[in-house]
C-alpha positions as CSV (number, residue, x, y, z in Angstrom):
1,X,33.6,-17.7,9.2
2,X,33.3,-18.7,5.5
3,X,29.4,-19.6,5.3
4,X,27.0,-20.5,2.6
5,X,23.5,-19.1,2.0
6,X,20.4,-19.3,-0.8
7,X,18.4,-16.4,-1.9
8,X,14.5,-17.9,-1.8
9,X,11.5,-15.9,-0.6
10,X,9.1,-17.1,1.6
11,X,6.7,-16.9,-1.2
12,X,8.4,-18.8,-4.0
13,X,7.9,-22.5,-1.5
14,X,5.8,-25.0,-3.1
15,X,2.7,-25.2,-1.4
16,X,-0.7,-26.5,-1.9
17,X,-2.2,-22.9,-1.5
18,X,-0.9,-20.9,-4.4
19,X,1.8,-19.5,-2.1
20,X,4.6,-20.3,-0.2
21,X,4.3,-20.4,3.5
22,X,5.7,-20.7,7.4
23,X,4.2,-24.3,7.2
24,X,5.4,-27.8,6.3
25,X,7.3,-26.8,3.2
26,X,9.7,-24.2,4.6
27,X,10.8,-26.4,7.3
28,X,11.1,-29.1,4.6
29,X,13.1,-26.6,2.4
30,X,15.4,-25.4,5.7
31,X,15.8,-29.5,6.5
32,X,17.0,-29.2,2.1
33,X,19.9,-26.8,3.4
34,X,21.1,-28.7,5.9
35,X,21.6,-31.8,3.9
36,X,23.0,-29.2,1.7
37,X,25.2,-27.8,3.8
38,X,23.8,-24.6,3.6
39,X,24.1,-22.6,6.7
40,X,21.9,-19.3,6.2
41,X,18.4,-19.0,3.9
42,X,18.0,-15.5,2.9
43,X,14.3,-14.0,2.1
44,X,12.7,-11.1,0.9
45,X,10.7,-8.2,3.0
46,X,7.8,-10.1,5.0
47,X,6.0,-7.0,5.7
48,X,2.1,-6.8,3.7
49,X,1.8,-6.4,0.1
50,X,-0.6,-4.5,-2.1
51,X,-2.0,-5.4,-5.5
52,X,-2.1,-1.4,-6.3
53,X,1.9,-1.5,-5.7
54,X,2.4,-4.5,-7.9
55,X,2.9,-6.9,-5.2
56,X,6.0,-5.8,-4.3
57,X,7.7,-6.2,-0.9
58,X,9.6,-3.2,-1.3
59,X,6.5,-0.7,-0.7
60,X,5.0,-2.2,2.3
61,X,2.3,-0.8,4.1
62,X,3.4,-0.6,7.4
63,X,6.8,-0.8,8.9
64,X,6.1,-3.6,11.7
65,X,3.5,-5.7,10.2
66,X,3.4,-9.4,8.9
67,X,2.0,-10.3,5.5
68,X,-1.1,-12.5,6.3
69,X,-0.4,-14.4,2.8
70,X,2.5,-16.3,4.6
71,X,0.4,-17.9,7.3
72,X,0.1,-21.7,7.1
73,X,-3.4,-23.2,6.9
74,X,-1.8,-26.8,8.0
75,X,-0.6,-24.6,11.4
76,X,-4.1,-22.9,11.5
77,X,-5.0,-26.5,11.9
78,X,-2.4,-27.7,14.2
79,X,-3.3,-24.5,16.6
80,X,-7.7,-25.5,16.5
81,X,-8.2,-22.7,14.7
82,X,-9.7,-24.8,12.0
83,X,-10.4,-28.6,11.6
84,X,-9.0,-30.5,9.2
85,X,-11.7,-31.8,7.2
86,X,-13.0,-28.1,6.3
87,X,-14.5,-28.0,2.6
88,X,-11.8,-25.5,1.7
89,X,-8.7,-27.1,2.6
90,X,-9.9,-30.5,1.1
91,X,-11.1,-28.8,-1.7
92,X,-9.0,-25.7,-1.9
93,X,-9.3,-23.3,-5.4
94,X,-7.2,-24.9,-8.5
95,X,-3.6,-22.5,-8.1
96,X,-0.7,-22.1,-10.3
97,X,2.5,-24.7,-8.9
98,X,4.4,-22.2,-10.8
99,X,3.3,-18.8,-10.2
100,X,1.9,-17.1,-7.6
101,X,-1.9,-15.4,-8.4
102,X,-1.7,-13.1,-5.7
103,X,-5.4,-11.8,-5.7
104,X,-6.5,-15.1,-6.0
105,X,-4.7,-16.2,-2.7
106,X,-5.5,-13.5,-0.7
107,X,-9.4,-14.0,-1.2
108,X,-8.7,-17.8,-0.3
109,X,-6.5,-17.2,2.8
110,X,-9.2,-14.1,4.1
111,X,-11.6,-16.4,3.9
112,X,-9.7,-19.0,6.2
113,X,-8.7,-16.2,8.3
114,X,-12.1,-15.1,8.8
115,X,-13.1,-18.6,10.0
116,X,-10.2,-19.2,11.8
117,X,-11.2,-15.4,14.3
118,X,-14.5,-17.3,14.6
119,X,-13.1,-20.4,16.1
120,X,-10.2,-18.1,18.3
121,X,-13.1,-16.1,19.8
122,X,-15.3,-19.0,20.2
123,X,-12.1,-21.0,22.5
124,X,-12.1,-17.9,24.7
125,X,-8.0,-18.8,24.9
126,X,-6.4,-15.2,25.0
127,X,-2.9,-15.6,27.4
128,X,-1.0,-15.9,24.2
129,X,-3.1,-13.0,22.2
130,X,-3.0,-11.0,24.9
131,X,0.4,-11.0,25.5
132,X,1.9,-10.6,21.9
133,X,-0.7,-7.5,21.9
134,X,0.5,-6.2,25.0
135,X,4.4,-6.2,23.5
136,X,3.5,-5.0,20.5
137,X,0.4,-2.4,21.3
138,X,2.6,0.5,19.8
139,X,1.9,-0.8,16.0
140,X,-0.6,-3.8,16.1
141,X,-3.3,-0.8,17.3
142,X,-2.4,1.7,14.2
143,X,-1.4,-1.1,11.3
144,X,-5.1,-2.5,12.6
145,X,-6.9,0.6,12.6
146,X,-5.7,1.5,9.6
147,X,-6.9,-1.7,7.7
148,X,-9.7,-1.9,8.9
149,X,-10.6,1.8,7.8
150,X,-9.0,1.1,4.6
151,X,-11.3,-1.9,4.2
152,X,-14.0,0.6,5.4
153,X,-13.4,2.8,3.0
154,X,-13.4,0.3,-0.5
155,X,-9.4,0.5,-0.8
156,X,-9.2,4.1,-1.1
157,X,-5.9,5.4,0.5
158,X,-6.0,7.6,3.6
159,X,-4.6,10.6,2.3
160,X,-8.2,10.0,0.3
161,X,-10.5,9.6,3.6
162,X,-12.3,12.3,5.3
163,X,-10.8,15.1,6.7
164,X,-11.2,13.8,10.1
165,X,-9.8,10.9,9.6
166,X,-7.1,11.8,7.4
167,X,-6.0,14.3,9.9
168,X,-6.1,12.1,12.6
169,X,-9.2,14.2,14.5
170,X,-10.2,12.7,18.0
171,X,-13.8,12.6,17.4
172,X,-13.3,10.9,14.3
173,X,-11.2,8.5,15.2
174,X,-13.2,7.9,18.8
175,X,-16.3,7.3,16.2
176,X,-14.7,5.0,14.0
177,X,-13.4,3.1,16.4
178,X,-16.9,2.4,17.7
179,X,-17.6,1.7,14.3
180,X,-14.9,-0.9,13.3
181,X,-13.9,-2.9,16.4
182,X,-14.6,-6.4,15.1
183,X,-12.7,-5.6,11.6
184,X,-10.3,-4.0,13.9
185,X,-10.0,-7.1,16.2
186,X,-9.6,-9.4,12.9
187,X,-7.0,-7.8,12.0
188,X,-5.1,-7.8,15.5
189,X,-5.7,-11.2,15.0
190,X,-3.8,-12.0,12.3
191,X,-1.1,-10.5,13.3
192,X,-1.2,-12.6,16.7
193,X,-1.6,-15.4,14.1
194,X,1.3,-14.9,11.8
195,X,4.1,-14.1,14.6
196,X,3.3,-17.2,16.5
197,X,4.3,-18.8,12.7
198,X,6.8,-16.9,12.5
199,X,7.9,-17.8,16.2
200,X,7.5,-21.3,15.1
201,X,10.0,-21.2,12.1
202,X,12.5,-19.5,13.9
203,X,13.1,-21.7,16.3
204,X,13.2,-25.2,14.0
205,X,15.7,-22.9,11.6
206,X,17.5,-23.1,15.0
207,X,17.1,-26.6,15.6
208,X,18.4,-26.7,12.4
209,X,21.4,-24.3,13.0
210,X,20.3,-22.4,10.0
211,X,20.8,-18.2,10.1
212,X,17.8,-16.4,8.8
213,X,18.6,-13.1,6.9
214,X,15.3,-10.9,6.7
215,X,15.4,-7.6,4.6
216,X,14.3,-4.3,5.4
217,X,12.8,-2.2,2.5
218,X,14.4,1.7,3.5
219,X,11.3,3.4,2.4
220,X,7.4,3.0,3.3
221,X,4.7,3.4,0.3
222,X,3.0,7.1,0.8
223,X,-0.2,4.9,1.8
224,X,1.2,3.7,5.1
225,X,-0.4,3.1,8.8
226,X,3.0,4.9,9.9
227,X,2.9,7.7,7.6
228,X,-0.9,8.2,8.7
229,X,-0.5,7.8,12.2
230,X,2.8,10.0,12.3
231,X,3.0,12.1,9.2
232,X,5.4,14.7,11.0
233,X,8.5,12.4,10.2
234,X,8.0,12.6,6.2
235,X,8.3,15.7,4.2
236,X,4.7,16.2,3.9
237,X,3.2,19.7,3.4
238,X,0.5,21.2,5.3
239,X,-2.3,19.2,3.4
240,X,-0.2,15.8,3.9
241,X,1.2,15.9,0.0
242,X,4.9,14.5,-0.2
243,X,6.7,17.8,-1.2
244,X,9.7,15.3,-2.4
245,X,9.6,11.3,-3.1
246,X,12.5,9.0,-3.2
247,X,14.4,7.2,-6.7
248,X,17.7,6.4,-7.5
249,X,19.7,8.4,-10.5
250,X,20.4,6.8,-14.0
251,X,21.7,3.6,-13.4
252,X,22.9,-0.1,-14.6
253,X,19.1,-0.8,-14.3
254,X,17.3,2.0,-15.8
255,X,18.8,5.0,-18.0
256,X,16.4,7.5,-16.8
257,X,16.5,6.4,-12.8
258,X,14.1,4.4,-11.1
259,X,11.1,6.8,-9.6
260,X,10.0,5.1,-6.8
261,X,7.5,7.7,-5.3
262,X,8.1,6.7,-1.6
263,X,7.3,9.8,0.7
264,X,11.1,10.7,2.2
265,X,11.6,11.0,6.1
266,X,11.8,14.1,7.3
267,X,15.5,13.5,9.1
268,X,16.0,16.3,10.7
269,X,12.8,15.5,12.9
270,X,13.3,12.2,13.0
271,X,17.2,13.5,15.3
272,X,15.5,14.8,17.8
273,X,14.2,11.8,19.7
274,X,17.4,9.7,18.7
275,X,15.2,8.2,15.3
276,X,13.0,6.3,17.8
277,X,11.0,4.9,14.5
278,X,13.9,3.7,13.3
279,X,15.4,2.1,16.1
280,X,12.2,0.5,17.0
281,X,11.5,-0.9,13.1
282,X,15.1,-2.3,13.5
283,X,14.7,-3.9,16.8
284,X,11.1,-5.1,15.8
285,X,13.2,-6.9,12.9
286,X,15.7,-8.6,14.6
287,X,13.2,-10.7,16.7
288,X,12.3,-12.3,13.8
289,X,15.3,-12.5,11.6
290,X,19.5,-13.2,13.0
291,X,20.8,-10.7,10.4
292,X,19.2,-7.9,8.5
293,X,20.2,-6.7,4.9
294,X,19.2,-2.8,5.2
295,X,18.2,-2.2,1.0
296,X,19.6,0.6,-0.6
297,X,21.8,1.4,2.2
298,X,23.2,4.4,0.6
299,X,19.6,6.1,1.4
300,X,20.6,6.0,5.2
301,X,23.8,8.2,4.2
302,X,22.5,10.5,1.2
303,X,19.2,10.1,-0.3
304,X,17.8,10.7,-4.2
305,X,15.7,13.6,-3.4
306,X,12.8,13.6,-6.6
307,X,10.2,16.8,-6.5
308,X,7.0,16.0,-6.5
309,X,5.1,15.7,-10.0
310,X,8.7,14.5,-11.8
311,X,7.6,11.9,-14.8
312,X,11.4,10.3,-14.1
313,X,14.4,10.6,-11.2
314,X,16.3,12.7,-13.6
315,X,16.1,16.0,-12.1
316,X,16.3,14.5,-8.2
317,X,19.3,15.6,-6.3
318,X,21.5,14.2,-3.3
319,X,20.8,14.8,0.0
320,X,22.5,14.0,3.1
321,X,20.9,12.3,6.1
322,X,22.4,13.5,9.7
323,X,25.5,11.3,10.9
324,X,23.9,11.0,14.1
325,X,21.7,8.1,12.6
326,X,24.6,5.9,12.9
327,X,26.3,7.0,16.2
328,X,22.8,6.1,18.0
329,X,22.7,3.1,15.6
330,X,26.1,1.5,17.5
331,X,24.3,2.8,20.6
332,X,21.6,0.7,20.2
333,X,22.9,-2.4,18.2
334,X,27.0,-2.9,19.5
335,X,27.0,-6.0,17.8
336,X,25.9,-4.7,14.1
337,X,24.0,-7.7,12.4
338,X,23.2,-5.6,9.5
339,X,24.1,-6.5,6.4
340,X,24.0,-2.9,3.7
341,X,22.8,-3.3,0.3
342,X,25.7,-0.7,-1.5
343,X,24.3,-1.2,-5.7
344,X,24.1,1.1,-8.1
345,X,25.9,4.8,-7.5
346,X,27.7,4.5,-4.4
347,X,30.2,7.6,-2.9
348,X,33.5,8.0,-1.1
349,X,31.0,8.4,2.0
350,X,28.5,5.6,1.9
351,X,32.0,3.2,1.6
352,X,33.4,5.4,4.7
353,X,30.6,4.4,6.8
354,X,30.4,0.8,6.0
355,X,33.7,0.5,6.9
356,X,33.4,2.5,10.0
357,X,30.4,0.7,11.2
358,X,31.6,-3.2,9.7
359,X,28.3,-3.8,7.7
360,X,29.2,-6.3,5.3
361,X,28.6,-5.1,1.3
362,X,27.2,-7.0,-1.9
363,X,29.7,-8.1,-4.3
364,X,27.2,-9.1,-7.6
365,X,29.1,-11.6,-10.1
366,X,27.0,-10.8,-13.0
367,X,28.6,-7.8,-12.9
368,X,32.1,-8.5,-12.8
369,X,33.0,-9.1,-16.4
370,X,33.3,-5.2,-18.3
371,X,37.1,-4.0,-17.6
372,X,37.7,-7.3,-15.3
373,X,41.2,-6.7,-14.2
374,X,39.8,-3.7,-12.7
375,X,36.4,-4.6,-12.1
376,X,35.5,-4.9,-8.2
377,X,33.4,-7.6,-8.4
378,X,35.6,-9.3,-10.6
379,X,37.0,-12.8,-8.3
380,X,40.3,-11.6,-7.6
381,X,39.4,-7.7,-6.3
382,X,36.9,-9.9,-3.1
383,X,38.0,-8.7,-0.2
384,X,36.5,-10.6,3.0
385,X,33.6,-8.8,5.2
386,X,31.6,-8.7,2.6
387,X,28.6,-11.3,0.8
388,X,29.6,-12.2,-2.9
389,X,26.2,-13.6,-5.3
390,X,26.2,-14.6,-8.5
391,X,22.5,-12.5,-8.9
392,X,20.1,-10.9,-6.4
393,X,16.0,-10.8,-6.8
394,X,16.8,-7.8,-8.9
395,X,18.7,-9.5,-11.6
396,X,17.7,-12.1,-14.0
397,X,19.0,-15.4,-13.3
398,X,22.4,-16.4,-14.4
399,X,21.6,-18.5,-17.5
400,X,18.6,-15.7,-18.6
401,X,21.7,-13.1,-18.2
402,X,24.2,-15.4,-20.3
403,X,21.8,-16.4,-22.9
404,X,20.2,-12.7,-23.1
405,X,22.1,-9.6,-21.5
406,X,25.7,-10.7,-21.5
407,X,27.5,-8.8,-24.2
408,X,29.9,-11.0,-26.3
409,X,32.2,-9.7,-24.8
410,X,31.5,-10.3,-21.1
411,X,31.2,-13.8,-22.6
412,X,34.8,-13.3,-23.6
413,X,36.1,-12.5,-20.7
414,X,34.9,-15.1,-18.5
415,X,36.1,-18.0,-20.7
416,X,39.5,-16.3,-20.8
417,X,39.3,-15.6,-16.9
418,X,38.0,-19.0,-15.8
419,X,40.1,-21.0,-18.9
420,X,36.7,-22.7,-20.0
421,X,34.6,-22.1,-23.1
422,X,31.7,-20.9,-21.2
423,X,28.1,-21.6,-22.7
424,X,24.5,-22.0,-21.6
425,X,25.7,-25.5,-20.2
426,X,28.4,-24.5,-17.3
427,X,27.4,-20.7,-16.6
428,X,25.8,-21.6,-13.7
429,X,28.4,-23.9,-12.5
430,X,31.2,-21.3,-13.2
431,X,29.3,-18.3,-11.3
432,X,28.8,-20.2,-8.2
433,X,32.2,-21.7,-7.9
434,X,33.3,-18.2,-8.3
435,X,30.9,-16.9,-5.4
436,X,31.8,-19.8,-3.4
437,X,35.4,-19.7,-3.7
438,X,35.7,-16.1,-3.1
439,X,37.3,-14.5,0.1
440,X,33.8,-13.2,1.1
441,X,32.5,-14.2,3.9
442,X,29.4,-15.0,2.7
443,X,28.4,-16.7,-0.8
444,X,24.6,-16.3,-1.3
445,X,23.1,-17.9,-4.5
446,X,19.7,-17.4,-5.2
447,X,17.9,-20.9,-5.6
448,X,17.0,-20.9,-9.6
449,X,20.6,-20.5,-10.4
450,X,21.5,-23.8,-8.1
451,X,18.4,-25.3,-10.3
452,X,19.8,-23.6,-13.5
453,X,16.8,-21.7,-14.6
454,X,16.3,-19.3,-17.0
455,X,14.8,-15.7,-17.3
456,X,11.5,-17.3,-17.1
457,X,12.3,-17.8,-13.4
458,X,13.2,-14.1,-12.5
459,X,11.8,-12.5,-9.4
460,X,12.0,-9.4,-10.5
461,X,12.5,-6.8,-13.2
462,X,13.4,-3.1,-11.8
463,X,11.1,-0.4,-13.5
464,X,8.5,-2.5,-14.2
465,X,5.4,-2.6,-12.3
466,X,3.5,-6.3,-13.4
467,X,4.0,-9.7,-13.3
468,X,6.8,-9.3,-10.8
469,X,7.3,-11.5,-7.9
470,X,5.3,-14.6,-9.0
471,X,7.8,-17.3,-9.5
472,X,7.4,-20.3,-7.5
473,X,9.5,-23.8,-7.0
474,X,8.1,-26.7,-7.9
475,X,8.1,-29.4,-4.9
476,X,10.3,-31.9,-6.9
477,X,13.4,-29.6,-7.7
478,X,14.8,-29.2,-3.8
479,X,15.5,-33.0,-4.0
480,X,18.5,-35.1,-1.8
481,X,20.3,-35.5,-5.2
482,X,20.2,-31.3,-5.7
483,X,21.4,-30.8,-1.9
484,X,24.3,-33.5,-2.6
485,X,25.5,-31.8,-5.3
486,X,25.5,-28.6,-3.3
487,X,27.4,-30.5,-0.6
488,X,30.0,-31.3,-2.4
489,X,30.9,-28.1,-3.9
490,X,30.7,-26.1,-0.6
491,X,32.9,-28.1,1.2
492,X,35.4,-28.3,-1.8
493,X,35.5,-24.5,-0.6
494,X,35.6,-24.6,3.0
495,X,31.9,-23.0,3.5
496,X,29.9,-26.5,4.5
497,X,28.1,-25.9,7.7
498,X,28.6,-29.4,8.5
């Protein structure tokens, strides 16, 4: 099962709304891999996003909830939820083609939102509402509570609110949910609104015979509808302070460690109902996506364990999580369609329970070229079960790392190991002949390096908290001539899904 796949977000689509979308252009973009012969489209978390936390999709909000910026105001048309000739899709604001301006899209899409609850109340249609809410009470009500209280109270975090609120009273939440039910039924709403999307993608990717890979961040931000509706499974002190947060120890990325400040589960509660939250996030998940890559894996096995008020993940230490996790995990999912993200310090145990539970590992070409004879990622040390990429959204791309991280020699050593003098002009060509030729399984190259695009283009730059995230395709550059010349190089390597 040798299969080919591109690393795009959802986000980074062309679009005439300053973001990506589940509208026209992604099932233009999914019709691009086909011709490609591109069997599987990976994306990023799809969870919401928050200005405060730099946009990033890696400290969602919630758990189990969709990111509003993703739905399509073409299918809000399609669906009568607004008519076509409304002043703001004729007209809409003047957006970047080439970067996303987040705040300036979510004010744009709220407002179509809003319109669009006006028109779904005024059709008195609810079979469809009703059922999706019905399914998914257990975290539409809380993720909708929550943001509308949020909202309520101008932004400011729960752990900020009231007492009674931020403990959760029942006459305070009774009250305010007197108080908020049409902010709380807007928001229900666009949940309803952005699964049907999501239903809607899925099944053309289908049509298609494209595999969607989805992403699951490991950690929640501290300001979370699931850490405020059931703080008992973080380690929280009695006032609702983390007592620890999670980070990663020095690394390739960042001498000092990454502090993340995500509040840590609390695992040992979290055993004894068979980590029910986690089970259910997972199972949530896989109705929207065929294969789930779990990021930072190693978290699930031992965690970076940071004490509160720490200026850096220095002084953090390792702790384990119980191996219980993964006995209910085959329990629940026999068939395994996890994929485990296993960068940056990885021990003898984290590579026993891959192996044990067959979840396929990263294999990162950029990396391969210090001590290459002995380096793992290095071509000829691939072993199959695994996904080989020449860069993931944490790297720059290819030609920004040739033409400004690559040491001289790591330049060295790929012209001697691929027998070609290697420069800015065949980088790119090099690294993903070598991700598609390898025994992996998988080969997943992120789309600027099939469009040969330099650091400008990065998605993202760990330990940094701005102007992450932004970078979008331009319509022209997923062309027939581009998915030809894809074509023709996976099939020269037995990965064409054709």
């Amino acid at each position: 099962m040798r299969k080919t796949g591109v690393l795009l977000h959802i986000s980074s689509l062309p679009s005439r709304w300053g973001i990506g979308d589940f509208g026209p252009e992604s099932i233009r973009f999914a019709s691009f891999l086909k011709s490609a012969g591109v069997g599987v489209w990976q994306i990023l978390p799809i969870t919401p996003i928050e200005e405060i936390m730099g946009n990033s999709p890696y400290s969602p909000p919630s758990a189990f909830a969709g990111n509003f910026l993703y739905i399509s105001p073409e299918l809000l048309v399609d669906s009568g939820y607004l008519e076509a000739n409304d002043p703001d899709l004729v007209s809409p604001p003047a957006f970047s083609k080439e970067k996303v301006e987040f705040q300036k899209v979510r004010i744009f899409k709220q407002k179509l939102l809003h319109k669009a609850f006006k028109r779904f109340k005024e059709k008195n249609d609810f079979e469809d509402y009703e059922l999706f809410f019905n399914q998914n009470q257990y975290w539409v009500e809380p993720w909708s509570f929550f943001t509308a209280l949020k909202k309520a109270n101008k932004g400011k975090p729960w752990y900020e609110w009231d007492n009674g609120l931020k403990f959760r009273t029942h006459e305070a939440l009774h009250q305010a949910w007197l108080d908020h039910q049409d902010e709380i039924e807007y928001e229900r709403f666009a949940q309803f609104i952005f699964f049907q999307q999501v239903k809607e993608f899925r099944k053309a990717l289908n049509d298609l015979k494209i595999q969607l890979v989805g992403d699951v961040p490991i950690y929640t931000t501290l300001d979370c509808a699931d850490v405020w509706v059931k703080p008992w499974l973080f380690q929280l002190d009695e006032d609702l302070h983390p007592t620890s947060v999670a980070g990663v120890p020095p690394d390739y990325f960042s001498k000092t460690g990454q502090l993340w400040g995500n509040p840590l589960y609390d695992w040992s509660v979290m055993s004894e109902d068979d980590f029910s939250w986690w089970m259910s996030r997972l199972r949530h998940s896989l109705l929207l996506f065929d294969l789930l890559r779990i990021d930072h894996f190693r978290g699930l096995v031992g965690y970076w364990s940071v004490p509160s008020g720490e200026k850096t993940a220095m002084n953090g230490s390792w702790q384990t999580v119980p191996q219980k996790f993964f006995t209910v995990l085959r329990r629940e999912f026999p068939d395994a369609p996890f994929w485990a993200e296993n960068l940056g310090v990885i021990t003898e145990d984290v590579v026993s329970t891959m192996k044990d539970m067959g979840f396929p590992g990263m294999i990162i070409l950029q990396f391969a070229w210090n001590d290459t004879p002995h380096n793992s990622y290095a071509p000829h040390n691939h072993t199959n079960g695994n996904v080989a990429y020449t860069g993931t959204h944490d790297n720059t791309t290819t030609l920004g790392w040739f033409m400004d991280d690559a040491t001289e020699e790591e330049k060295k050593n790929i012209s001697d190991y691929t027998g070609k003098d290697i420069n800015k002009d065949n980088i790119c060509e090099e690294l993903i002949r070598s991700a598609l030729s390898s025994v992996a399984d998988y080969a997943v190259i992120p789309m600027q390096d099939f469009l040969k695009l330099g650091s400008d283009a990065r998605f993202n730059k760990p330990s940094t908290s701005s102007g992450n995230w932004t970078w979008r395709m331009l319509p022209e550059m997923a062309n027939e001539d581009l998915a030809q010349e894809v074509l023709k190089k996976v099939k020269i390597y037995g990965r064409s899904r054709a």
